[in-house]
C-alpha positions as a printed Julia matrix, in Angstrom:
212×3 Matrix{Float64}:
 -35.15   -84.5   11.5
 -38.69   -84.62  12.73
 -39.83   -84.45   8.84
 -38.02   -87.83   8.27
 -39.16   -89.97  11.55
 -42.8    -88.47  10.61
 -42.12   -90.17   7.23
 -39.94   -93.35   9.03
 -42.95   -94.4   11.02
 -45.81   -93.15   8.35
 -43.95   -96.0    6.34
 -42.43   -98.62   9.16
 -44.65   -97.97  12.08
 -46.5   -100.8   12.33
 -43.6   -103.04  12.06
 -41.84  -100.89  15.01
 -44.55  -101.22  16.93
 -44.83  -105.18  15.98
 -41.03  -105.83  16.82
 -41.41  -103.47  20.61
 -44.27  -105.6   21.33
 -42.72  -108.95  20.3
 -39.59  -108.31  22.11
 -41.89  -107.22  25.58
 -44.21  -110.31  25.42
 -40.86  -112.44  24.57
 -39.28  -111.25  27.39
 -42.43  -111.44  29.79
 -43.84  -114.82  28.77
 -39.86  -116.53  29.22
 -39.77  -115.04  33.12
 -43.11  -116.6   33.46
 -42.0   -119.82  32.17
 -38.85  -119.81  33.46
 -40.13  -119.13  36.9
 -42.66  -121.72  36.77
 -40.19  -124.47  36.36
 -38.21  -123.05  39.29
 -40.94  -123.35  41.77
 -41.66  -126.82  39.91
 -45.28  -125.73  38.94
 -44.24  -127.02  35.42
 -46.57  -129.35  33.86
 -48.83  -129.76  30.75
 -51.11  -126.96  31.28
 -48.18  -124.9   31.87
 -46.41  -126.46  28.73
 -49.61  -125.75  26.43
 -49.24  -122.41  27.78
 -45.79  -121.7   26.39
 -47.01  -123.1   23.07
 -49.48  -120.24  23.18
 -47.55  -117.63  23.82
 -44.84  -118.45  21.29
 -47.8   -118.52  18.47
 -48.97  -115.1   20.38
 -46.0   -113.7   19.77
 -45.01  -114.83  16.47
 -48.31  -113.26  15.33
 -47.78  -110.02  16.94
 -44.84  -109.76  15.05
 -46.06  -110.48  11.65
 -49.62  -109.28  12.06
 -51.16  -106.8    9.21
 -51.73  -103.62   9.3
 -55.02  -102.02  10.08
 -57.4   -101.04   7.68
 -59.06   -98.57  10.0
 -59.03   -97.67  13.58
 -60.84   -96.28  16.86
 -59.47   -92.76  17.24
 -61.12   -92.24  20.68
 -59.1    -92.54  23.12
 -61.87   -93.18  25.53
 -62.84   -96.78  23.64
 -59.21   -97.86  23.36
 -58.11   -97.23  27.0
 -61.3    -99.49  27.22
 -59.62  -101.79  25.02
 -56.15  -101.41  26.55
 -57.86  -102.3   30.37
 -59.22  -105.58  29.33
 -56.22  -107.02  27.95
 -53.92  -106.29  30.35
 -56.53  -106.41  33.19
 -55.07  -109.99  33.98
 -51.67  -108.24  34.89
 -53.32  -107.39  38.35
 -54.2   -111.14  39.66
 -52.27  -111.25  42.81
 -50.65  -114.8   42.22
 -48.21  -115.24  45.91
 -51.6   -116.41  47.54
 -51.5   -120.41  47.14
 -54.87  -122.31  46.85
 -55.19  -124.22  50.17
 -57.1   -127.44  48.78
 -56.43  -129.59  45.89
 -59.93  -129.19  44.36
 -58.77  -125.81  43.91
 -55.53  -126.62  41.81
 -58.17  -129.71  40.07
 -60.59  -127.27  38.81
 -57.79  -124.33  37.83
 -55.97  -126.92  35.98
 -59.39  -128.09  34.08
 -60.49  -124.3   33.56
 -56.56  -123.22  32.26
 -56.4   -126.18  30.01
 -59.68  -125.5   28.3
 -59.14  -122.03  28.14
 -55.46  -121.91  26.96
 -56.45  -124.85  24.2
 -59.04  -122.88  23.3
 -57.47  -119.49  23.26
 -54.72  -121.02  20.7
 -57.59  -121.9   17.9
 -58.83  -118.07  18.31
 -55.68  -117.26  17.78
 -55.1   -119.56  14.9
 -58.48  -118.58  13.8
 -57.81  -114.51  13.71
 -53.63  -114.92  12.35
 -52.39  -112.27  11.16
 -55.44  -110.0   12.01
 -54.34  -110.07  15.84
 -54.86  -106.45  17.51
 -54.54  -105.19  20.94
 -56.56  -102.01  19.81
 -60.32  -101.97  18.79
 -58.87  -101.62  14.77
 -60.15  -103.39  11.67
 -57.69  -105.63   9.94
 -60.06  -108.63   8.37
 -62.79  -109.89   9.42
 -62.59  -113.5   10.7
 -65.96  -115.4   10.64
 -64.01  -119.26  10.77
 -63.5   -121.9   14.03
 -64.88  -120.35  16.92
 -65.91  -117.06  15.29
 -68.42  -119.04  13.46
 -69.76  -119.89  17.17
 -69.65  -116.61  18.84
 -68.34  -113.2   18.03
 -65.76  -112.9   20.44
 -63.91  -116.44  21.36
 -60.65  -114.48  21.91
 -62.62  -112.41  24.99
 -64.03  -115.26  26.27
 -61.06  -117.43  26.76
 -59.38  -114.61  28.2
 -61.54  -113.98  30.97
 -62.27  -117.73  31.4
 -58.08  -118.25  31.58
 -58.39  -115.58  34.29
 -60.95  -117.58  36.68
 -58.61  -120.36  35.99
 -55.52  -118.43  37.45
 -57.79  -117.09  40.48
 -59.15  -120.91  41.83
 -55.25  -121.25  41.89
 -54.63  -118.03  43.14
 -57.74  -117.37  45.7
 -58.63  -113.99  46.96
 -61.15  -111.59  47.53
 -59.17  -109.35  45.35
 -58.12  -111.53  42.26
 -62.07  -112.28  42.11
 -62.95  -108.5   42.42
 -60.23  -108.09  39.68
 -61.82  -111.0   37.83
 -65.21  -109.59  37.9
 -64.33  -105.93  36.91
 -62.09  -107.77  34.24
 -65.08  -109.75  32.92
 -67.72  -106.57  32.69
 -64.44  -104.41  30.79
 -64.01  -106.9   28.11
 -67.8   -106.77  27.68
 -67.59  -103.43  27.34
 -64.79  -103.55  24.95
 -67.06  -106.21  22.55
 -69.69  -103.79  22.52
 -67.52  -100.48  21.76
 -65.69  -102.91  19.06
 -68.9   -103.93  17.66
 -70.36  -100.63  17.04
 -67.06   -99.63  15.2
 -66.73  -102.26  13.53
 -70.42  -102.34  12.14
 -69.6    -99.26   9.96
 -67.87  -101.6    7.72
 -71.02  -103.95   5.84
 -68.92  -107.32   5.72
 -68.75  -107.3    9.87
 -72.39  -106.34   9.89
 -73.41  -108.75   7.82
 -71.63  -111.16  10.08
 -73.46  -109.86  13.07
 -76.63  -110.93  11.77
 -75.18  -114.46  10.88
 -73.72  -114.79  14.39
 -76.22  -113.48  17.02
 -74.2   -114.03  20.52
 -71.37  -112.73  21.39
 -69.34  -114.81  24.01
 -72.12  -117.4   24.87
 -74.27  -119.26  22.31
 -77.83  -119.25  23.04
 -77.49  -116.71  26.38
 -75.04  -113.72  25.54
């Protein structure tokens, strides 16, 4: 019995773990939406928002598999921090001004329009895990190496101007210097490989052109 699910996820495992995750971000992102337009915070940033997560997880569940992949388990609880670091943001507290909800809104819509070209850009070579798939080098990756990072932690400063606390900007802070640490531990795996290195020498900064 254990022979055959050894050999049933050897085969199928990627698509098992493709469908789990589909069905969890499904579920997650529709409470999110669904509670939004209960509390009638439903607008167009929240709208564009939807549209991303649909394409998020419509790629999750057709994604490839890897090529290669981080076996330390150090590097990918790195890796596992930053993307669900955002899970921690507080969100009862209400911003008390309307600049507040001005700039969030501004930040959010940038960040979520942006976030669905990375995703676009990277298709079926979406991870979660510091893992090799294909190397994307087009739309924003021709910019900087990691768009996807960067929106990510610029969508979380967007959620904390709404959502204002000492706390969600602690969280946003440690969440910012994790993903950074993730780039670099993704980097230095990924650099074994010559077609990533040789993109690291085309593209020189990694989430802000001409500084970082």
């Amino acid at each position: 019995m254990k022979t055959k699910l050894k050999e049933l996820f050897e085969k199928h495992g990627q698509m098992i773990i493709n469908l789990i995750l589909f069905v969890s971000f499904a579920r997650f992102f529709a409470i999110q939406a669904i509670e939004s337009y209960r509390n009638n915070e439903f607008g167009i940033t929240e709208g564009i928002w939807v549209v991303h997560n649909i394409i998020l997880t419509v790629i999750i569940l057709i994604r490839k598999k890897h090529v290669s992949v981080q076996s330390n388990y150090l590097h990918q609880t790195v890796a596992l921090a930053a993307f669900f670091s955002g899970a921690f943001l507080d969100l009862k507290i209400a911003a008390s001004h309307d600049w507040q909800l001005y700039v969030s809104n501004i930040i959010l819509f940038i960040s979520v329009i942006a976030g669905m070209i990375t995703l676009l850009n990277l298709g079926k070579s979406f991870g979660i895990l510091i893992a090799v798939r294909e190397v994307k080098t087009n739309g924003l990756y021709s910019i900087v190496r990691h768009p996807m990072y960067g929106t990510d932690i610029l969508m979380r400063f967007g959620i904390i101007f709404r959502h204002p606390s000492v706390l969600n900007l602690l969280i946003g802070i440690i969440s910012t210097l994790i993903y950074v640490w993730r780039a670099i531990l993704e980097e230095r795996f990924l650099s074994q490989f010559p077609e990533y290195k040789e993109y690291m020498e085309r593209v020189r900064y990694r989430f802000i052109p001409g500084i970082f």
